[in-house]
C-alpha positions in Angstrom: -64.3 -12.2 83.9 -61.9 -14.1 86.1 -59.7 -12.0 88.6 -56.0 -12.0 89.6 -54.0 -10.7 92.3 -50.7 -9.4 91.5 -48.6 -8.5 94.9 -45.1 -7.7 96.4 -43.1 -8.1 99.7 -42.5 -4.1 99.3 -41.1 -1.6 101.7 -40.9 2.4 100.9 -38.7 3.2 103.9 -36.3 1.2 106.4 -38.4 1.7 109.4 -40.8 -0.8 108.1 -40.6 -4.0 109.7 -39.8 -7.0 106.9 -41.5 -9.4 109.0 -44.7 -7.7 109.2 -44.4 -7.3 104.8 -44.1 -10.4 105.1 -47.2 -11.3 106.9 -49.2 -9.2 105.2 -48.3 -10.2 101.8 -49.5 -13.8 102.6 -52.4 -12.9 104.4 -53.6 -11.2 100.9 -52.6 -13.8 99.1 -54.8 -15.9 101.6 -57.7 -13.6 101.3 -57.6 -14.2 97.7 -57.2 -18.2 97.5 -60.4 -18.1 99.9 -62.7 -15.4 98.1 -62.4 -17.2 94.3 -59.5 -15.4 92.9 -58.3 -17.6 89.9 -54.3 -16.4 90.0 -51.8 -14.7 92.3 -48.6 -13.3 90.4 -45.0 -13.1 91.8 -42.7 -10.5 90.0 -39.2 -10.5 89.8 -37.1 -7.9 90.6 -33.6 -7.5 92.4 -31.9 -5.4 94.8 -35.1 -2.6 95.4 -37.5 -2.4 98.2 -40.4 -0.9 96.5 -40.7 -5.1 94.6 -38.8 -7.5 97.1 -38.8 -10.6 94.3 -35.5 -12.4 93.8 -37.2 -15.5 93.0 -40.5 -15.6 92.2 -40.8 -19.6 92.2 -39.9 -18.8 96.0 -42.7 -16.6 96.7 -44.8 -18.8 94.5 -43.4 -21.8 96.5 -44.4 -19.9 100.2 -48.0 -19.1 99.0 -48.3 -22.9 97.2 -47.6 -24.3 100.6 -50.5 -21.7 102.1 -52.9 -22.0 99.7 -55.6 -24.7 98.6 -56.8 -23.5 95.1 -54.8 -20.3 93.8 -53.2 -20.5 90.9 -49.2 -20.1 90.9 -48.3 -17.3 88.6 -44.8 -16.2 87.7 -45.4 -12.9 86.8 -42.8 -12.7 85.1 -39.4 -14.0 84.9 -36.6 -12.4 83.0 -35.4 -14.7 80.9 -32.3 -12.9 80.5 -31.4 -13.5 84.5 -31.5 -17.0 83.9 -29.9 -20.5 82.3 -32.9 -22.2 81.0 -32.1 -25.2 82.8 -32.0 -23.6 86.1 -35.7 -21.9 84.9 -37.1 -25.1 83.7 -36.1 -26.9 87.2 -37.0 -24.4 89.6 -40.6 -24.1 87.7 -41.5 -27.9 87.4 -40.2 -27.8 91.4 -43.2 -25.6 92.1 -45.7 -27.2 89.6 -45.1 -30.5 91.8 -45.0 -29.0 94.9 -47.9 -27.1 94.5 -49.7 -29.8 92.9 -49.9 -28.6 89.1 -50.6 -24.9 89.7 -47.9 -23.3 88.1 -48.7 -20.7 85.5 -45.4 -19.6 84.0 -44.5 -16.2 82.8 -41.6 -14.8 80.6 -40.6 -11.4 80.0 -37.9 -9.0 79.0 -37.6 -6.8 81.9 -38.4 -3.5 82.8 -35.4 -1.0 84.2 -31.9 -0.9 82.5 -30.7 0.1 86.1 -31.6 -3.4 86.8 -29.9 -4.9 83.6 -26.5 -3.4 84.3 -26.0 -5.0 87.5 -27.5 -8.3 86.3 -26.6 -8.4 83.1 -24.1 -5.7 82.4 -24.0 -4.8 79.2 -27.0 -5.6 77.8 -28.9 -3.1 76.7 -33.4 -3.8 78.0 -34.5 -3.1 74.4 -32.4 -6.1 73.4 -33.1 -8.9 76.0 -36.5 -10.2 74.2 -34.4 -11.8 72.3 -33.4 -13.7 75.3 -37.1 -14.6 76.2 -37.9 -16.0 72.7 -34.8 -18.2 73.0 -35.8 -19.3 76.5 -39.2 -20.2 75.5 -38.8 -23.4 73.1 -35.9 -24.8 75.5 -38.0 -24.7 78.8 -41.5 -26.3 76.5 -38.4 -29.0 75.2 -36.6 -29.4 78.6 -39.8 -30.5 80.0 -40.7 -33.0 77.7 -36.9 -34.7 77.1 -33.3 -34.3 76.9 -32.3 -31.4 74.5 -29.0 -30.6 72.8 -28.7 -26.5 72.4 -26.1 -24.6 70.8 -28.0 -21.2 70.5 -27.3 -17.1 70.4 -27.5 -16.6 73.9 -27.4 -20.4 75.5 -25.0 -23.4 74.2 -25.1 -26.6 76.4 -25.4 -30.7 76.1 -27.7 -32.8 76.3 -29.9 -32.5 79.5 -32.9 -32.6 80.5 -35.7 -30.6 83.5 -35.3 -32.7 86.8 -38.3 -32.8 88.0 -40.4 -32.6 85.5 -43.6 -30.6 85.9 -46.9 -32.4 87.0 -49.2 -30.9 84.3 -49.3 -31.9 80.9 -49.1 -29.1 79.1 -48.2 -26.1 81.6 -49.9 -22.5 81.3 -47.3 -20.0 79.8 -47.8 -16.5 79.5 -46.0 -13.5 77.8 -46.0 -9.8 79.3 -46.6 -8.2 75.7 -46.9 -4.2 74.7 -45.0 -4.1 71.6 -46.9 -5.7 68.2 -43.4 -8.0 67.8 -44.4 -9.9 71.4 -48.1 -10.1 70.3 -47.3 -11.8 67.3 -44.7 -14.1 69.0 -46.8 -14.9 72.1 -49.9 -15.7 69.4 -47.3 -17.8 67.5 -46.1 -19.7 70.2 -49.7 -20.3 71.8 -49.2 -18.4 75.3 -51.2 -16.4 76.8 -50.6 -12.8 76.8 -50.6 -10.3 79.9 -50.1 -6.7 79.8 -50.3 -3.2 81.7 -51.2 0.2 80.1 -49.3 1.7 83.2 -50.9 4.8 83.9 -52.7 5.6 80.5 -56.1 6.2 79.5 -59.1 3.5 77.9 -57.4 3.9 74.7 -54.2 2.4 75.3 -56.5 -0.8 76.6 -58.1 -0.9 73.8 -54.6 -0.7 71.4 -53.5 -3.6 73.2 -56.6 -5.5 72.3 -56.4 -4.6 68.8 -52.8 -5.9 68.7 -53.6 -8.9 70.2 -56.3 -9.3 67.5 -54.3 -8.5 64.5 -51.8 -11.1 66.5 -54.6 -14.1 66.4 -55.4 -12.9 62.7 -52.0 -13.7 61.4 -51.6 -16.8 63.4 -51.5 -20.1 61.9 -53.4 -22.1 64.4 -56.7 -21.7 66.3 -55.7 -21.1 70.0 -56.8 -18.2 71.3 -55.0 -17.1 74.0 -56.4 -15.7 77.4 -56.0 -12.1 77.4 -55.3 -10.8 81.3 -54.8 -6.8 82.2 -53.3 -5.3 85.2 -54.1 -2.4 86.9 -53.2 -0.4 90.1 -56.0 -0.8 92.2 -57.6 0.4 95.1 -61.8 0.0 95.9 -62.5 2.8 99.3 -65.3 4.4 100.8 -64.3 6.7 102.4 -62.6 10.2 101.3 -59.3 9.8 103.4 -58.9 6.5 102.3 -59.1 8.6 98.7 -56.6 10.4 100.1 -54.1 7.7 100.8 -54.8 5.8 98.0 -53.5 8.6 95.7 -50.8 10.1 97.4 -49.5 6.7 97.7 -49.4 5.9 93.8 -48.5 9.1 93.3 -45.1 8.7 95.3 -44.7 5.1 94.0 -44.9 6.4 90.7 -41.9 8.9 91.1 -40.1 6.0 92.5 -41.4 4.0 89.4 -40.3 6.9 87.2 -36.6 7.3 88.3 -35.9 3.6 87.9 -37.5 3.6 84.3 -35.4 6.7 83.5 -32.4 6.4 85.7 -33.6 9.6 87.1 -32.2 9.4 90.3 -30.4 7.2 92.6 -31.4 4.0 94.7 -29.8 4.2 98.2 -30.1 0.8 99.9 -32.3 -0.4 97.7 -34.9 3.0 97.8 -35.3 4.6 95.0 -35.6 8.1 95.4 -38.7 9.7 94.5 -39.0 12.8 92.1 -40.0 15.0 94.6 -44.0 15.6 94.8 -43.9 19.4 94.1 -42.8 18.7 91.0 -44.9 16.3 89.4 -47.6 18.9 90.0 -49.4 19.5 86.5 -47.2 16.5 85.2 -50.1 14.1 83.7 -48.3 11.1 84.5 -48.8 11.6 88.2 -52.0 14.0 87.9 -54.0 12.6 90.6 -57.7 13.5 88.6 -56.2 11.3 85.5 -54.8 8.4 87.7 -58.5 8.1 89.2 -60.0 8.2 86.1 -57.2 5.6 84.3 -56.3 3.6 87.4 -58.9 1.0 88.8 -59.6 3.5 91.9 -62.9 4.6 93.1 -66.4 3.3 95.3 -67.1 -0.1 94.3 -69.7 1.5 92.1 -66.9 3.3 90.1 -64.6 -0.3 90.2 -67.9 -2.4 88.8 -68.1 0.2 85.6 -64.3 0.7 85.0 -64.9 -3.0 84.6 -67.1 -3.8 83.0 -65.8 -1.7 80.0 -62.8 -3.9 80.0 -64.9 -7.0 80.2 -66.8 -5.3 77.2 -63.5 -4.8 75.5 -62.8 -8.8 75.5 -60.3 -9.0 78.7 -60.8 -12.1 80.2 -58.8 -11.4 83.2 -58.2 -8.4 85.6 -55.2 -8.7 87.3 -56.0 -6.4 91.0 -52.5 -4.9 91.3 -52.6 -4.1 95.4 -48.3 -2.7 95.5 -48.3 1.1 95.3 -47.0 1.5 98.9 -50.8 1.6 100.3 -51.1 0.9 104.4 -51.4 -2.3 104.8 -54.6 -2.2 106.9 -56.3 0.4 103.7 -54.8 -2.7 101.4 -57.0 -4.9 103.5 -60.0 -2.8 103.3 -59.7 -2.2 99.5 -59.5 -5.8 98.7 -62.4 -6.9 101.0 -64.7 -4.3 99.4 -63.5 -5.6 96.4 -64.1 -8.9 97.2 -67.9 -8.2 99.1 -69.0 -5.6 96.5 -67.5 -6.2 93.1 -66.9 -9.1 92.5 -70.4 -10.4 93.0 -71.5 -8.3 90.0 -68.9 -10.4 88.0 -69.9 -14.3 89.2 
């Protein structure tokens, strides 16, 4: 099993200092280009503190220049945000910057609070259309000058400037639904996905789509299946503590801009307030330690090797859930010392 890091510039108040995020977020992203992590992921999101990700071929851009061996990943782009032009430059920039490391995402988006100020009107449980459209054109951009008169895109002839250093560049889909299994399989990308909060079972569901995805396919590739997880590795009880009061209030935030079930004042959401997520199982901190990748490094090695069991070939260590960034540090260090060894 190969492991990923997924992290964000993130800030859960406005006392926090952006330049100390900032520092932080690359010194993890250090830790895990020196300690054999195959990936690091950049998210995009815009105009919320909790995921500070405009651009991700930025971020990706920062840590390339501060990194020897990582991989670049743009986990994931929303292909609706973009002209596929624009994409397909801005990720061949990075692939040559970075030396041929990019791994690029596409996705559809998460938070309809997001889509109306981005792309008003559109409704999220529309825009894969976008990111199957997108696909193709970047794949055609980068090999030549295309013509495109399309659904969502129409332009002339053009072509990617620059054009990316590797051959055939790493793409990925962020899949749940059995529609983007099937297209990701199709379209020979790799396929990453997060079962959120839920239980074993909804791990093994994706699996089972991705299987029935290859099954139908009409090729051999089998794509690289990589899961993400909230994650935290401790050893002591109040970094226990921490570690799930913070998810816990990162999940309310998570839940109101799913829902639009509250407001986002300067780019905070607000939380639903902790009393009354008591007895909700979403936020039940005994599930989320069972569910979630938390626990001694004894607990992490056995939550994963059930997944490595299950045919994942990629855990994706999600370290944003407005942790301190010094228990951050900790967590990933034990999970660097104590579990991953079990997995070389």
């Amino acid at each position: 099993m190969k492991f990923h890091l997924s992290i964000n510039l993130e800030r859960t108040d406005a006392a926090t200092c952006m330049s100390e995020v900032q520092r932080h977020t690359l010194e993890m992203v250090q830790l895990a280009d020196t300690n054999g992590f195959e990936t690091v992921w950049a998210a995009e999101h815009h105009a919320i503190e909790m995921t500070i990700a405009p651009n991700p071929f930025q971020l990706l851009t920062w840590w390339g220049c501060n990194t020897n061996n990582i991989r670049l990943g743009c986990g994931v782009a929303n292909a609706a945000y973009w002209h596929p032009i624009n994409l397909a430059g801005e990720a061949a920039l990075l692939d040559l910057i970075s030396g041929g490391r990019l791994e690029l995402g596409l996705g559809s988006g998460a938070y309809q609070r997001e889509f109306d100020r981005m792309r008003p009107g559109l409704k999220q449980t529309d825009s894969w259309e976008y990111m199957q459209e997108m696909l193709p054109l970047v794949r055609g951009l980068w090999a030549g000058d295309v013509e495109h008169n399309g659904k969502h895109w129409q332009f002339p002839k053009a072509t990617s400037c620059p054009k990316p250093v590797q051959k055939d560049v790493p793409t990925w889909v962020a899949a749940r639904s059995p529609i983007t299994f099937d297209y990701a399989v199709a379209n020979r990308c790799n396929v990453m996905t997060w079962p959120l909060t839920k239980d074993m079972t909804e791990a093994e569901l994706y699996k089972q789509r991705l299987d029935d995805a290859i099954a139908k396919a009409e090729h051999d590739f089998i794509p690289t299946l990589a899961m993400m997880r909230h994650t935290s590795v401790y050893a002591s009880e109040p970094d226990r503590e921490a570690a799930l009061k913070a998810v816990r209030y990162n999940l309310s935030q998570f839940g109101n801009l799913m829902m639009k079930a509250g407001d986002v004042q300067n780019g905070f959401p607000d939380p639903v307030p902790l009393e009354k997520l008591d007895g909700n199982a979403f936020v039940d901190p005994k599930m989320l330690e069972e569910n979630l990748l938390f626990g001694t490094p004894e607990n992490v090695i056995a939550k994963l090797k059930r997944y490595q069991s299950l045919g994942v070939d990629s855990f994706i260590y999600y370290a944003s859930m407005g942790l301190n960034r010094e228990q951050q540090k900790r967590s990933i260090q034990l999970f660097i010392d104590e579990v991953m060894p079990e997995f070389a």
